[in-house]
C-alpha positions as CSV (number, residue, x, y, z in Angstrom):
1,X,272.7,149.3,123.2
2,X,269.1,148.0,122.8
3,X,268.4,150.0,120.3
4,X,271.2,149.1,117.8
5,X,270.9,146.2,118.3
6,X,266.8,146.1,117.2
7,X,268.0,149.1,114.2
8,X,270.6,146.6,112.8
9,X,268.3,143.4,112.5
10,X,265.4,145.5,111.3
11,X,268.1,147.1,108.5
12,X,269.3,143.7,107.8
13,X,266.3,141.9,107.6
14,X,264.5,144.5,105.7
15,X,267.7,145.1,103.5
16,X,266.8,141.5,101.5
17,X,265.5,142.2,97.9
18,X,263.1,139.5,97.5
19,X,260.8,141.3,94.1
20,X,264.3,140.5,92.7
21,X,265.3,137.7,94.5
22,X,262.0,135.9,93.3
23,X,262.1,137.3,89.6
24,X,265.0,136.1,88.6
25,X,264.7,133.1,89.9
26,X,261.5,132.8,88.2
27,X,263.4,133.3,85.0
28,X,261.8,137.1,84.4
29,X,264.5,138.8,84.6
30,X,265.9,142.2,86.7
31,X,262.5,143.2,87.8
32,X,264.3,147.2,87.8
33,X,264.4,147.0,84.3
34,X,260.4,147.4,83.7
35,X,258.1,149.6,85.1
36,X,259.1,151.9,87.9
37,X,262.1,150.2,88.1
38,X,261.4,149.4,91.9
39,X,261.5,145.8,93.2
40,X,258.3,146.0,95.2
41,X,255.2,144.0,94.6
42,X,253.3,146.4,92.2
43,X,256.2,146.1,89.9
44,X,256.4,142.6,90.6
45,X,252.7,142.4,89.1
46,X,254.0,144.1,86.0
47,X,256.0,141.4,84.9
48,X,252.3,139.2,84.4
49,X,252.8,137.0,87.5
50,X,250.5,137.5,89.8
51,X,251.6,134.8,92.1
52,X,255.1,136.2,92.5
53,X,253.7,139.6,93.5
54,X,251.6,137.9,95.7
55,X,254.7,136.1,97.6
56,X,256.8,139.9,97.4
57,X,253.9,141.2,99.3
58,X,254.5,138.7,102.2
59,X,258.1,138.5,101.7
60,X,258.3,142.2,102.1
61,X,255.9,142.6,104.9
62,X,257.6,139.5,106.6
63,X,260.7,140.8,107.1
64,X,259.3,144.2,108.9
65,X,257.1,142.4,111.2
66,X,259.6,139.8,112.1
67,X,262.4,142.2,113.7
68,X,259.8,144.1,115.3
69,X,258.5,140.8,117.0
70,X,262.0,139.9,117.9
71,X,262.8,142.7,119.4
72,X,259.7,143.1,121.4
73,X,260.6,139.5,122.7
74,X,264.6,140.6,123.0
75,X,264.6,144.2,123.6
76,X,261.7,145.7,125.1
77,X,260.7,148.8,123.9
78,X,262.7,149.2,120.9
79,X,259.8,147.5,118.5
80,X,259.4,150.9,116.9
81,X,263.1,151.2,116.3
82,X,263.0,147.9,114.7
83,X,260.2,148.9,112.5
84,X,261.6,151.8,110.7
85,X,265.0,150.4,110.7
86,X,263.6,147.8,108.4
87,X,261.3,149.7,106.5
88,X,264.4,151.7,105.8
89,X,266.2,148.8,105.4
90,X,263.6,147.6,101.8
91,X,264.3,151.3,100.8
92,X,267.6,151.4,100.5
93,X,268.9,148.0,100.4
94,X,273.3,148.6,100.6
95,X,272.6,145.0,98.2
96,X,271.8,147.4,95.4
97,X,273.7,150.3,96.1
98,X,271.3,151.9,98.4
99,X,268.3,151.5,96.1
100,X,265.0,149.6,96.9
101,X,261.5,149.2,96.5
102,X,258.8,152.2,98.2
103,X,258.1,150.4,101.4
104,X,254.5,150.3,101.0
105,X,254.6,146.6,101.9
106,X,256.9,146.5,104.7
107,X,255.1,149.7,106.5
108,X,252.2,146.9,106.5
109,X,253.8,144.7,108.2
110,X,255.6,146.7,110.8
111,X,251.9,147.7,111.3
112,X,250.9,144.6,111.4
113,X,253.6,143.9,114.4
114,X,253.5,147.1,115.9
115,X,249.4,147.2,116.2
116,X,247.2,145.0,114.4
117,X,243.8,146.0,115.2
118,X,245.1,148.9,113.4
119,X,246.6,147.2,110.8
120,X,243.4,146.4,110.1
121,X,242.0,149.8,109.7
122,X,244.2,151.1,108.1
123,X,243.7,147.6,105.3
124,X,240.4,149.1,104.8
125,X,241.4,152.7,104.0
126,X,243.9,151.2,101.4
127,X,241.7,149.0,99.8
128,X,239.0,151.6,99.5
129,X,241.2,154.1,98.3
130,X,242.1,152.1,95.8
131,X,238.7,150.7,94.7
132,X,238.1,154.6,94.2
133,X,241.0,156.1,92.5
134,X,242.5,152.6,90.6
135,X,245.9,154.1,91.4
136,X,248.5,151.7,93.8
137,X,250.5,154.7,94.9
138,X,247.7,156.7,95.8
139,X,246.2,154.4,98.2
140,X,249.6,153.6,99.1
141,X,250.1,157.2,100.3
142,X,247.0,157.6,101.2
143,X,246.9,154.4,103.9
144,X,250.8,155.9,105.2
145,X,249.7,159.2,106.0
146,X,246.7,158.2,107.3
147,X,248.3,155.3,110.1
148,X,249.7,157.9,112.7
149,X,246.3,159.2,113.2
150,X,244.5,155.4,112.8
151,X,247.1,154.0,115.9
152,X,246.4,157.6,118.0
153,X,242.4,156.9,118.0
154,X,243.1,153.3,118.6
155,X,244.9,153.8,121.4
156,X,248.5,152.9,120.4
157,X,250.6,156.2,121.5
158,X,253.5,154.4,120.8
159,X,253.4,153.5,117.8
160,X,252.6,157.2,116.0
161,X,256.1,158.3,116.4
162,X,258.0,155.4,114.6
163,X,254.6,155.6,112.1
164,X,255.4,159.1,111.3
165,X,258.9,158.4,110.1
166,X,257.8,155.4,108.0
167,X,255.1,158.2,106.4
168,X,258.5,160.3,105.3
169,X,260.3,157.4,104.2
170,X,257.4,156.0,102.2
171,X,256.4,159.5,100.5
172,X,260.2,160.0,99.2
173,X,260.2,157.2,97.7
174,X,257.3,157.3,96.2
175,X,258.4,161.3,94.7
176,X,258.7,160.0,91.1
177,X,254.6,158.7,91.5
178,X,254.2,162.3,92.8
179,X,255.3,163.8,90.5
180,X,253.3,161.7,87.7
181,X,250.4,162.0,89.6
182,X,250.9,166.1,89.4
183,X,251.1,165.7,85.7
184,X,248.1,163.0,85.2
185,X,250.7,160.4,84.2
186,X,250.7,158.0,86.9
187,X,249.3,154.8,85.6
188,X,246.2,152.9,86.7
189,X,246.3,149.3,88.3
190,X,246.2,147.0,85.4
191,X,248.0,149.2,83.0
192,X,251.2,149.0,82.0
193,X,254.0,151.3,82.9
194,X,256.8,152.0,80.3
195,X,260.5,151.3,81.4
């Protein structure tokens, strides 16, 4: 029973909407009503406040690495478990009928707990992707896609399996950037994105 027990903490930890949470307490409103209409970080940013998105990115990456922590110290062995479970858990919060933000930020932070020298790596990927193409969701694909294979020449076998299903979950939600970045609609960091 393990491994429920590290899927439902990692669901219900991940599952807590705090872009939203922090938005409208800041007086800004439903974050889902601009932009992408996600509640992650880069939508965050598009309501002006960088310090808000600044706190989403931890919040969000907080409540991946925490279950997988936990249940490394609880339930050895079922830290990858935890880790998609929560990513899963941002995605498709059941506090907004099953919607969420792309997971970007709380695939970080299950990195971050499941292998950190990776973590690191795979930091530098995103940022340069990013510092080349200007875009958020392509570095954010980029960095996803590229972690299995960062943890596997690091040395962390067990981590490219629960990796590889946080890649799929990340890239479906992120089919709407896609399909804008197909078209050569998706916009650039520091422009705005109409509702």
């Amino acid at each position: 029973m393990d491994w429920v027990f590290a899927a439902v903490l990692g669901f219900a930890l991940g599952s807590i909407p705090f872009g939203l949470i922090l938005t409208r307490a800041a007086g800004l409103g439903d974050v889902r009503q601009i932009g992408s209409g996600s509640i992650g970080a880069t939508n965050v940013l598009r309501t002006g406040n960088k310090g808000l998105a600044a706190a989403t990115v931890l919040l969000d990456a907080a409540k991946a690495a925490v279950p997988v922590l936990v249940a490394g110290a609880l339930w050895s062995g079922t830290e990858g478990i935890a880790a998609v479970a929560a990513v899963a858990g941002h995605c498709f919060t059941p506090w907004l009928m099953f919607k969420g933000g792309k997971g970007f930020a709380s695939a970080a932070g299950a990195l971050l707990a499941l292998a950190w020298p990776a973590m690191l790596a795979c930091a530098a990927i995103w940022a340069i992707t990013l510092f080349v193409s200007r875009i958020s969701s392509v570095s954010s694909l980029v960095t996803v896609v590229a972690a299995p294979v960062v943890v596997w020449l690091m040395g962390y076998p067990q981590a490219i399996a629960p990796l590889l299903a946080i890649a799929a979950i990340v890239i479906v939600q992120h089919r709407a950037n896609i399909g804008r970045l197909m078209r050569g609609e998706e916009p650039r960091v520091g422009s705005s994105a109409k509702p």
